[in-house]
N, CA, C and O of each residue as an XYZ file, in Angstrom:
648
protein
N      13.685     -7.091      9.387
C      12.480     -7.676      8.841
C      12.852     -8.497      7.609
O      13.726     -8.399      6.748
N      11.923     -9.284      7.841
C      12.388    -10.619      6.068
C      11.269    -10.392      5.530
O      10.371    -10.374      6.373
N      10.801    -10.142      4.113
C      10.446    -10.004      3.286
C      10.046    -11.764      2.893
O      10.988    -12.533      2.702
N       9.007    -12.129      2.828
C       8.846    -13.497      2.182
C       7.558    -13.236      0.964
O       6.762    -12.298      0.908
N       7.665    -14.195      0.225
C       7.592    -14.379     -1.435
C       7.179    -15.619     -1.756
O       7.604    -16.563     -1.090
N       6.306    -15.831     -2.802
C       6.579    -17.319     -3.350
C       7.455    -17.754     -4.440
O       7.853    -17.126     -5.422
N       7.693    -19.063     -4.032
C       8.792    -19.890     -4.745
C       8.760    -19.009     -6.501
O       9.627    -18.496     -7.209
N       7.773    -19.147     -6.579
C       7.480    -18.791     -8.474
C       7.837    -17.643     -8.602
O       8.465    -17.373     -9.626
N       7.573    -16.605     -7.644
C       8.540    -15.009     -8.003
C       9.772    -15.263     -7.629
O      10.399    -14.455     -8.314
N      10.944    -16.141     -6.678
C      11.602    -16.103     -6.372
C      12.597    -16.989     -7.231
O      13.764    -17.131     -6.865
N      12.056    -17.642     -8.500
C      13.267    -18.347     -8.973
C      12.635    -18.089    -10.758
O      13.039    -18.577    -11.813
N      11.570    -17.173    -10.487
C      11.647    -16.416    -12.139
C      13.587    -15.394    -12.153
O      14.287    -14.721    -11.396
N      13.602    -16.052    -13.824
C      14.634    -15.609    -14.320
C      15.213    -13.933    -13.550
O      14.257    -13.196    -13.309
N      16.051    -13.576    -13.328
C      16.932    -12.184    -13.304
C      15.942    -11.868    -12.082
O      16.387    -12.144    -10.968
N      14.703    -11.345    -12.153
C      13.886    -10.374    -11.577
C      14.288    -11.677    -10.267
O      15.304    -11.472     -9.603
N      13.644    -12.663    -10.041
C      13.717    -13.590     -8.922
C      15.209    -13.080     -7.938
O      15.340    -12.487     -6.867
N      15.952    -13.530     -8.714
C      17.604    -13.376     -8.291
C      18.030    -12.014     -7.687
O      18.806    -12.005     -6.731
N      17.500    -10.751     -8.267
C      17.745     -9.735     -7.717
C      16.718     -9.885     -6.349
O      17.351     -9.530     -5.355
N      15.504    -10.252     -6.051
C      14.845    -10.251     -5.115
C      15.532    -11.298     -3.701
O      15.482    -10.836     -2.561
N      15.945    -12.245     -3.876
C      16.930    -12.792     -3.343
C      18.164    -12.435     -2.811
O      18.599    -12.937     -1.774
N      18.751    -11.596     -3.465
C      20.128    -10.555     -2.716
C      19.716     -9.499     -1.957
O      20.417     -8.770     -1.256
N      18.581     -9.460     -2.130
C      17.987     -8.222     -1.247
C      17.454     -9.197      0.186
O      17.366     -8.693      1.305
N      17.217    -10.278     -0.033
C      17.634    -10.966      1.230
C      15.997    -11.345      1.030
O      15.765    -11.624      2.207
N      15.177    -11.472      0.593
C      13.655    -11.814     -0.022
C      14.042    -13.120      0.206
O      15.204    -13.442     -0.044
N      12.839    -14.346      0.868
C      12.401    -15.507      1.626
C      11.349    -15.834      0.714
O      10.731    -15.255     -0.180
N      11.366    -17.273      1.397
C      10.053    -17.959      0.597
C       9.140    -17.769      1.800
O       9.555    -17.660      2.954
N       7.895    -17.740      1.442
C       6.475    -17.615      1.973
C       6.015    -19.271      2.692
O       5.050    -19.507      3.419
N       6.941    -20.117      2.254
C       6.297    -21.710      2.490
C       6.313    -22.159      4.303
O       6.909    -21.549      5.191
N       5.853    -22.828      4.379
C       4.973    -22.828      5.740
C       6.350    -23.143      6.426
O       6.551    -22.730      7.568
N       7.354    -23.905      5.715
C       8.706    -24.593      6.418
C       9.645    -23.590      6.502
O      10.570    -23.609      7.315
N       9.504    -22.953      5.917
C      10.275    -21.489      5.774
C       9.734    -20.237      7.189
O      10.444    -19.598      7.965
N       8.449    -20.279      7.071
C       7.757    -19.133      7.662
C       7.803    -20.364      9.499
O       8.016    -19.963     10.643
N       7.611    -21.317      9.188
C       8.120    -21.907     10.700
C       9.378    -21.447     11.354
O       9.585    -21.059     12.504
N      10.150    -21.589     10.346
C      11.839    -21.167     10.674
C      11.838    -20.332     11.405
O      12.071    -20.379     12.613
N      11.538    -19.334     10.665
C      11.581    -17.774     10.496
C      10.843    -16.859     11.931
O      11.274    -16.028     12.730
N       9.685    -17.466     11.732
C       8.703    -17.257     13.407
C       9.074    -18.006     14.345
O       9.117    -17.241     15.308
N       9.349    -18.934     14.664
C      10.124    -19.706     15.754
C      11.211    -18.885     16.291
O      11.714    -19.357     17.311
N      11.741    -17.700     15.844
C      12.868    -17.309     15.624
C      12.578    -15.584     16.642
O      13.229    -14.999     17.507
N      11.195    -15.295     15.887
C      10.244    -14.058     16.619
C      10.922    -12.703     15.745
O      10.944    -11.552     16.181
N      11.405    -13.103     14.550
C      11.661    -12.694     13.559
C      10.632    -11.971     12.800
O       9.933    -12.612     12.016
N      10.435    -10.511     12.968
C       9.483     -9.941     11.939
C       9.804    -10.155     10.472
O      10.881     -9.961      9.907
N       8.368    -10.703      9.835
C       8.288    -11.117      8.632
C       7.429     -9.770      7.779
O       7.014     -8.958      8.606
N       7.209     -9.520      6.838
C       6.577     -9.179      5.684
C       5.852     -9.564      4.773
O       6.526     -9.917      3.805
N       4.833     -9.658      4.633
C       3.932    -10.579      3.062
C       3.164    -10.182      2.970
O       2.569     -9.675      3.921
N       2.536    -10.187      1.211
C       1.575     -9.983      0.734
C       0.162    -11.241      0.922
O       0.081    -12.271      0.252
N      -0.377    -11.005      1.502
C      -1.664    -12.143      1.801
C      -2.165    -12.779      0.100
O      -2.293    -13.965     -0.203
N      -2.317    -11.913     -0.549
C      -3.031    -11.981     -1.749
C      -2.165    -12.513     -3.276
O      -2.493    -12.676     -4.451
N      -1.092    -12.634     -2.587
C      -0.314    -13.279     -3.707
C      -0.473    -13.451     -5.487
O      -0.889    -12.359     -5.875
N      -0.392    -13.900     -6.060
C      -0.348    -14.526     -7.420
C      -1.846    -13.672     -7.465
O      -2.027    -12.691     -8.186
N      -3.029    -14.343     -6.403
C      -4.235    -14.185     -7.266
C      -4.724    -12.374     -6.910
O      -5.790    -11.824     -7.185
N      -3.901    -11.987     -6.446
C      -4.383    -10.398     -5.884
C      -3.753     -9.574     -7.167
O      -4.329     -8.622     -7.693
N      -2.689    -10.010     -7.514
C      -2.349     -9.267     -8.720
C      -2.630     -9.888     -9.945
O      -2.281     -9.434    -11.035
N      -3.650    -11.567     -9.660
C      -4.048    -11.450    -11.457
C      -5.499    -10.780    -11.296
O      -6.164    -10.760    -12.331
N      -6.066    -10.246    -10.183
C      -7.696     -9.942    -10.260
C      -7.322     -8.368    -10.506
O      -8.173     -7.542    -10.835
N      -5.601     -7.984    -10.256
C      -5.767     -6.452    -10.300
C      -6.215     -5.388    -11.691
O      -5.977     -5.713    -12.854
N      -6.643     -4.573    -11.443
C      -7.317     -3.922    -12.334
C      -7.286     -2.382    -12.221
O      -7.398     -1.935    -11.079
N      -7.163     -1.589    -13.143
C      -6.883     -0.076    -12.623
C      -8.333      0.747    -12.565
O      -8.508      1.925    -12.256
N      -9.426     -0.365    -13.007
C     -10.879      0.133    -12.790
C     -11.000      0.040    -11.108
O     -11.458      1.047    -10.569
N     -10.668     -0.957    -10.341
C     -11.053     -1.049     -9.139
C     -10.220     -1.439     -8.244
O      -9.053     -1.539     -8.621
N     -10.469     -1.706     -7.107
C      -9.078     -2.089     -5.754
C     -10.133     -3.124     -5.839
O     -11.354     -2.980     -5.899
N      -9.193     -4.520     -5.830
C      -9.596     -5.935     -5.662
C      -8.883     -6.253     -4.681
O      -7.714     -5.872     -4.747
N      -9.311     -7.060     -3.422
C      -8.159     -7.659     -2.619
C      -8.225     -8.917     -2.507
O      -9.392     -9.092     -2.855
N      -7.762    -10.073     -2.239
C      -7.793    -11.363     -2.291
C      -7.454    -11.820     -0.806
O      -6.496    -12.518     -0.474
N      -8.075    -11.480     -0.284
C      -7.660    -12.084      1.292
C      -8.638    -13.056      2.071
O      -8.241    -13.871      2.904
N     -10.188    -12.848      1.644
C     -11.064    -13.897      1.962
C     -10.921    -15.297      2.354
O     -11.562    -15.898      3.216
N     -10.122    -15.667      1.706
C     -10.168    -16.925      1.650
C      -8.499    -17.528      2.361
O      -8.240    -18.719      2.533
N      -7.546    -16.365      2.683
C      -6.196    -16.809      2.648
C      -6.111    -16.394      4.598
O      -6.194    -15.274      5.102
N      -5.942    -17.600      5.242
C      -6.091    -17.735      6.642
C      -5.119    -18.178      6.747
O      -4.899    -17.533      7.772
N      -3.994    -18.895      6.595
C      -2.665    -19.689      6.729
C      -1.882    -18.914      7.613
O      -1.324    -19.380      8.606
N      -1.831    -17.487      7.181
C      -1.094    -16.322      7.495
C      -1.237    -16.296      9.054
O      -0.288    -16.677      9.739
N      -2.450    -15.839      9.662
C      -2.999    -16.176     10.263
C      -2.861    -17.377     11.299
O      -2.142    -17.073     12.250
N      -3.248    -18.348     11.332
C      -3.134    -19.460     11.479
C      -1.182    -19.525     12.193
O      -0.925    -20.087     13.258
N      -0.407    -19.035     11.571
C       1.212    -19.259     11.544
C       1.270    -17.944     12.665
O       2.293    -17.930     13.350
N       0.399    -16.979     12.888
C       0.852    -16.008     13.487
C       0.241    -16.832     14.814
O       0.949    -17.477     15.587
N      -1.287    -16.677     14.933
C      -1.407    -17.303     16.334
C      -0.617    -18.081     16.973
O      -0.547    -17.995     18.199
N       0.317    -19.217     16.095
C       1.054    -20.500     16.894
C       2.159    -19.652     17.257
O       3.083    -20.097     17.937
N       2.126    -18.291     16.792
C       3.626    -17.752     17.342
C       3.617    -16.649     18.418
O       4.630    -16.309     19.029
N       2.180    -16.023     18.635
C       1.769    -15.261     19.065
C       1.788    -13.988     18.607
O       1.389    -13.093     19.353
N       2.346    -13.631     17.044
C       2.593    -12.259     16.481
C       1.525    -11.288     16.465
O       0.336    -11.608     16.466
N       1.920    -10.184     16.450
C       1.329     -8.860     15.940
C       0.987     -9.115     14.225
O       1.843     -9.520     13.439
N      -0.250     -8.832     13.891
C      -0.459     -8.504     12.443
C      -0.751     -7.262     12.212
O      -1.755     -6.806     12.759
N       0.036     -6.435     11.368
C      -0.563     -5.012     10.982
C      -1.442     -4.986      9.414
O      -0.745     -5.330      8.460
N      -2.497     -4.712      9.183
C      -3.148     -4.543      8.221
C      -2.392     -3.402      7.645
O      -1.902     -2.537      8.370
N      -2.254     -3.383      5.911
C      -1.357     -2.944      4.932
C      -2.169     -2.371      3.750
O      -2.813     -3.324      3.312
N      -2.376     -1.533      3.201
C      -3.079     -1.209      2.310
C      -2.708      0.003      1.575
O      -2.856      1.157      1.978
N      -2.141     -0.427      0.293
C      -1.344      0.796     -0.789
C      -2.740      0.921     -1.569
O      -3.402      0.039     -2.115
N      -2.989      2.358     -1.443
C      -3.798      3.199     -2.806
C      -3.149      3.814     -3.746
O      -2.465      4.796     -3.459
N      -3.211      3.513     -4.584
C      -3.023      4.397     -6.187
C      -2.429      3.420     -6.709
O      -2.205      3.607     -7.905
N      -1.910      1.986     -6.121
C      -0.777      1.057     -6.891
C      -1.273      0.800     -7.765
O      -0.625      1.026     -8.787
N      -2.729      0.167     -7.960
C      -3.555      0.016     -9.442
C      -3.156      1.052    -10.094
O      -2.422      0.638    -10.991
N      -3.235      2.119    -10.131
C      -3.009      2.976    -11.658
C      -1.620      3.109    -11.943
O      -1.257      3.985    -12.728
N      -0.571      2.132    -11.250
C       0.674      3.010    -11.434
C       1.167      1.959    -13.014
O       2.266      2.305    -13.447
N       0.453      0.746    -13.867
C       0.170     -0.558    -13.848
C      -1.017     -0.188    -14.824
O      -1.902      0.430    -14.232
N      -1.312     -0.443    -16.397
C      -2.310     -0.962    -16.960
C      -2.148     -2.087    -17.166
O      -1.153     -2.722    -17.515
N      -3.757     -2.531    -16.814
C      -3.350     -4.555    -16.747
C      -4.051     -4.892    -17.955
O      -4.598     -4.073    -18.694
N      -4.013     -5.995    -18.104
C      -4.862     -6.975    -18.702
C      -6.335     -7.623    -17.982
O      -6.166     -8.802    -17.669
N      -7.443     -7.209    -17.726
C      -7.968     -8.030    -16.767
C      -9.342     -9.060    -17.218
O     -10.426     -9.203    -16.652
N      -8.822     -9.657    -18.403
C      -9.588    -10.752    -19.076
C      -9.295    -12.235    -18.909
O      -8.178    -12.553    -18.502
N     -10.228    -13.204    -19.195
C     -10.024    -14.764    -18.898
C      -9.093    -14.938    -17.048
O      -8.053    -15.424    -16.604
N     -10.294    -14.194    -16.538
C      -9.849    -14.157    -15.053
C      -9.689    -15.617    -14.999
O      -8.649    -16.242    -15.208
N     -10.937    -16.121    -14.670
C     -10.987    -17.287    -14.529
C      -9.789    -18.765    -14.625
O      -9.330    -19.612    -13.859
N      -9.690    -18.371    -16.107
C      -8.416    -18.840    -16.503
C      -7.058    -18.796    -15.948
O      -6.527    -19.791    -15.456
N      -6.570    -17.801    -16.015
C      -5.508    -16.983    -14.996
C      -5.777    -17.350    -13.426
O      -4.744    -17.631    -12.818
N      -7.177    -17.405    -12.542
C      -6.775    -17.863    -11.331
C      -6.696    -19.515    -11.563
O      -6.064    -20.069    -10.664
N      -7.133    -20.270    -12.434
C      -6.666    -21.425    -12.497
C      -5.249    -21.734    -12.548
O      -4.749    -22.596    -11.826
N      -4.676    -21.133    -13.283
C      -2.603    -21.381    -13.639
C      -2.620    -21.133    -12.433
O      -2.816    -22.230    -11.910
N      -2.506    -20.083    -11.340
C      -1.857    -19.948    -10.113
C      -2.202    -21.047     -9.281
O      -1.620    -21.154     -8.201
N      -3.020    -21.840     -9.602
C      -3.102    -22.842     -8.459
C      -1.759    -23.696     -8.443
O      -1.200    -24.206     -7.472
N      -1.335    -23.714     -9.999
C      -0.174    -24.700    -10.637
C       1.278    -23.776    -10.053
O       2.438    -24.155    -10.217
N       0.867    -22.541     -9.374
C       1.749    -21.031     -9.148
C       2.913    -20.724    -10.545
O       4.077    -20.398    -10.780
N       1.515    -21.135    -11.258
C       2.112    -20.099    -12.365
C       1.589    -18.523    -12.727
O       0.464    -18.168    -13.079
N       2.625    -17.831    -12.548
C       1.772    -16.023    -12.337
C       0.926    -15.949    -13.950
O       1.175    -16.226    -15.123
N       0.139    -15.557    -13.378
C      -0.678    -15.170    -14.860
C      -0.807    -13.159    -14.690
O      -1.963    -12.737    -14.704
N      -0.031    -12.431    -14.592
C      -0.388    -11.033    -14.524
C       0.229    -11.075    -15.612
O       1.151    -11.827    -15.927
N      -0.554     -9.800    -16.549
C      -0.375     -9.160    -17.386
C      -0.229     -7.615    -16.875
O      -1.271     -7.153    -16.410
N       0.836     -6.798    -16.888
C       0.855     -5.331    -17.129
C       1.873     -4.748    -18.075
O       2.833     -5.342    -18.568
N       1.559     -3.648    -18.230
C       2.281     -2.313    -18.850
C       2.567     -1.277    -18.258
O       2.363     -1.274    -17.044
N       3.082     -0.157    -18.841
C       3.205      0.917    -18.575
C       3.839      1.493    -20.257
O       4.545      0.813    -21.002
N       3.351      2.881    -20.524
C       4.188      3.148    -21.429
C       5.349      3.523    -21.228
O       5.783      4.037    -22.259
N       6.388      3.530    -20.074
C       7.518      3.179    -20.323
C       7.762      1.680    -20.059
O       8.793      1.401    -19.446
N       6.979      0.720    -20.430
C       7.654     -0.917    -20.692
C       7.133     -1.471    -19.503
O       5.915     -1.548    -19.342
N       8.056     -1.921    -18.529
C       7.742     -2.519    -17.122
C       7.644     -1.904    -16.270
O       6.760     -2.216    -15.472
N       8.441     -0.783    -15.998
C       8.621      0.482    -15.090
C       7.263      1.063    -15.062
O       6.483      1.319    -15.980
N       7.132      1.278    -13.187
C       5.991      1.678    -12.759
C       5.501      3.114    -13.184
O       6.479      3.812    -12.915
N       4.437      4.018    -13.747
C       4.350      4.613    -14.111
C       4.629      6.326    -12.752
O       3.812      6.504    -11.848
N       5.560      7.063    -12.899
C       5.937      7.769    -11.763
C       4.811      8.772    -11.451
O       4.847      9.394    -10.390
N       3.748      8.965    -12.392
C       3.318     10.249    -12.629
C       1.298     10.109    -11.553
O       0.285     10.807    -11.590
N       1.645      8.988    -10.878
C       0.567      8.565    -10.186
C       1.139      8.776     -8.325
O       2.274      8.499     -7.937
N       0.318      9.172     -7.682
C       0.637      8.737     -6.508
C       0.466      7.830     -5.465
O      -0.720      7.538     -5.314
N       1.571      7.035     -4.347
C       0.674      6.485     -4.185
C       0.621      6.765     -2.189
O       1.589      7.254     -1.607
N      -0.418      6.425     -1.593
C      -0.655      6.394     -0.223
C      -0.549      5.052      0.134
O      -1.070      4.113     -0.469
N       0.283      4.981      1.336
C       0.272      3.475      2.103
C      -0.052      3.970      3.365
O       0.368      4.968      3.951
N      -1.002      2.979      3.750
C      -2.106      3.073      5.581
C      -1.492      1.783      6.059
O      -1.328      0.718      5.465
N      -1.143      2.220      7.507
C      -0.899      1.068      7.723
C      -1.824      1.410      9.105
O      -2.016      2.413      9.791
N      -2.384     -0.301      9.124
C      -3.359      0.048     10.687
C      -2.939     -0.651     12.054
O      -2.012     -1.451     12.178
N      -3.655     -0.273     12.896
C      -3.371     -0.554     14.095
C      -2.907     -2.097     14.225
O      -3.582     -2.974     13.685
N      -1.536     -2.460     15.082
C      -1.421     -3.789     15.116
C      -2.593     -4.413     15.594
O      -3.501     -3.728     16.066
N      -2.688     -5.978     15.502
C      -3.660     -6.808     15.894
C      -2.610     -7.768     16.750
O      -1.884     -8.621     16.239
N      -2.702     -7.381     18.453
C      -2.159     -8.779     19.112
C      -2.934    -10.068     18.877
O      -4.130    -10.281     19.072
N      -2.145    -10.743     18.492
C      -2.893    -12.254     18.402
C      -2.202    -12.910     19.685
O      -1.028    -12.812     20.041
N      -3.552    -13.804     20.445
C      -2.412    -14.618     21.209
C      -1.979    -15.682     20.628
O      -2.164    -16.001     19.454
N      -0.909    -16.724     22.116
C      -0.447    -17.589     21.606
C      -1.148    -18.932     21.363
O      -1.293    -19.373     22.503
N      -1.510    -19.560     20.760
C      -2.017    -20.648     20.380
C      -1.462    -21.609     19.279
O      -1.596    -21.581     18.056
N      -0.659    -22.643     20.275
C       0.049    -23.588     19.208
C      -0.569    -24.586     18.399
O      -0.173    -24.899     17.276
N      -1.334    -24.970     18.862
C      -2.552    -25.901     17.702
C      -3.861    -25.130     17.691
O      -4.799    -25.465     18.415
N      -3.933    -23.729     16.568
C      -5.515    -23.154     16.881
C      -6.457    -24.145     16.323
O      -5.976    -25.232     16.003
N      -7.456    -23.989     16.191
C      -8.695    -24.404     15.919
C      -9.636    -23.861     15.083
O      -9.986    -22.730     15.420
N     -10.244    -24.380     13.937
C     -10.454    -23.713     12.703
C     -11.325    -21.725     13.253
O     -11.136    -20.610     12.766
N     -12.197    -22.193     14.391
C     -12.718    -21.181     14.990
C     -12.254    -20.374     15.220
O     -12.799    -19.304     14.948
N     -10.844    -20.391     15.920
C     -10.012    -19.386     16.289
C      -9.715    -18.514     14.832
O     -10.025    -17.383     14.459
N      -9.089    -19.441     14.323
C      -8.450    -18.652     13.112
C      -9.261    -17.802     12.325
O      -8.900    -16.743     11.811
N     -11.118    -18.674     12.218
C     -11.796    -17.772     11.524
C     -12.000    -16.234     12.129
O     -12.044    -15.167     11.516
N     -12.142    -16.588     13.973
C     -12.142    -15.199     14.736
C     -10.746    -13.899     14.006
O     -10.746    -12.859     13.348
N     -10.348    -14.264     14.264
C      -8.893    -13.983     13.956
C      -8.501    -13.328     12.878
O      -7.704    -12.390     12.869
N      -9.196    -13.931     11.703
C      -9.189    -13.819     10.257
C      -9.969    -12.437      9.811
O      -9.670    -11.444      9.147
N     -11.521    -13.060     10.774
C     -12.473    -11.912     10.853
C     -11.745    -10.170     10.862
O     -11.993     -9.291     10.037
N     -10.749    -10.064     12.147
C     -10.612     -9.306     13.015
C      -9.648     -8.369     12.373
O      -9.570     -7.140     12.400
N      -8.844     -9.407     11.710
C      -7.954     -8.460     10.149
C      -8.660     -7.989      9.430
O      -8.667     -6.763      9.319
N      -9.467     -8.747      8.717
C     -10.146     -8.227      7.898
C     -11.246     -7.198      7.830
O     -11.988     -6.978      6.873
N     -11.222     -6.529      9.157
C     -12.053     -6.089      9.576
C     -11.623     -5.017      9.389
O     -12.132     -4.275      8.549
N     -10.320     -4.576     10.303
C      -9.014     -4.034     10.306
C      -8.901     -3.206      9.064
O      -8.920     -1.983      8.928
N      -8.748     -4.417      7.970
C      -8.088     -3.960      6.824
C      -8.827     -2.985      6.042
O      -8.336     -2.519      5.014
């Protein structure tokens, strides 16, 4: 499995570079063509940049509404999507969760705007637990040029899922 990422986590200083030897991909459509053409199981976070600047340890925010691309790249390939969902990761993480607004503006530029802590520094806090669900695959068929309809079906059907 490849692990894909965006460009902006992947060429931030040290942290980027270690994510890269671990064999971590870019998320970009020329990349994720490669990669699926290939029938290569991939990995990604749907919610990117803006899922972890809306995160908050008051609530589970997800950012997937609006992010269909994913989607869209699986139908032309015919993949399986499994819906993914970690509980407790918010508390492991005190954020910052002010001048949202602001902050989802920079990511358009994919500049990360997250703010967190922990009182040990960056390190995730150990003393939380967490649960990961993973749900039933979703066969998608194959469809090499979908159609905004499809994808919204499609989109629906994850999210439904999720």
């Amino acid at each position: 499995m490849i692990m894909l990422a965006s460009r902006g986590i992947l060429y931030t200083p040290f942290h980027g570079y270690v994510l890269r030897l671990w064999g971590m991909q870019s998320v970009d459509s020329k990349n994720m063509h490669r990669v699926m053409s290939k029938g290569t199981n991939i990995g990604l976070a749907p919610g990117g940049f803006e899922e972890a600047t809306i995160s908050t340890d008051k609530a589970l925010r997800i950012f997937v509404k609006e992010r269909k691309g994913f989607i869209k790249m699986a139908l032309k390939y015919g993949y399986k999507v499994s819906p993914v969902l970690t509980l407790g990761e918010t508390q492991i993480y005190n954020t910052w969760d002010h001048l949202i607004k602001i902050r989802l503006f920079l990511n358009k530029f994919k500049i990360p705007s997250v703010v967190h802590w922990t009182k040990y520094g960056i390190v995730p806090d150990p003393h939380h637990d967490l649960y990961t669900v993973v749900g039933r695959p979703l066969q998608l068929p194959t469809i090499p040029n979908p159609t905004k309809e499809e994808i919204d079906h499609w989109h629906q059907a994850y999210m439904q899922d999720l």
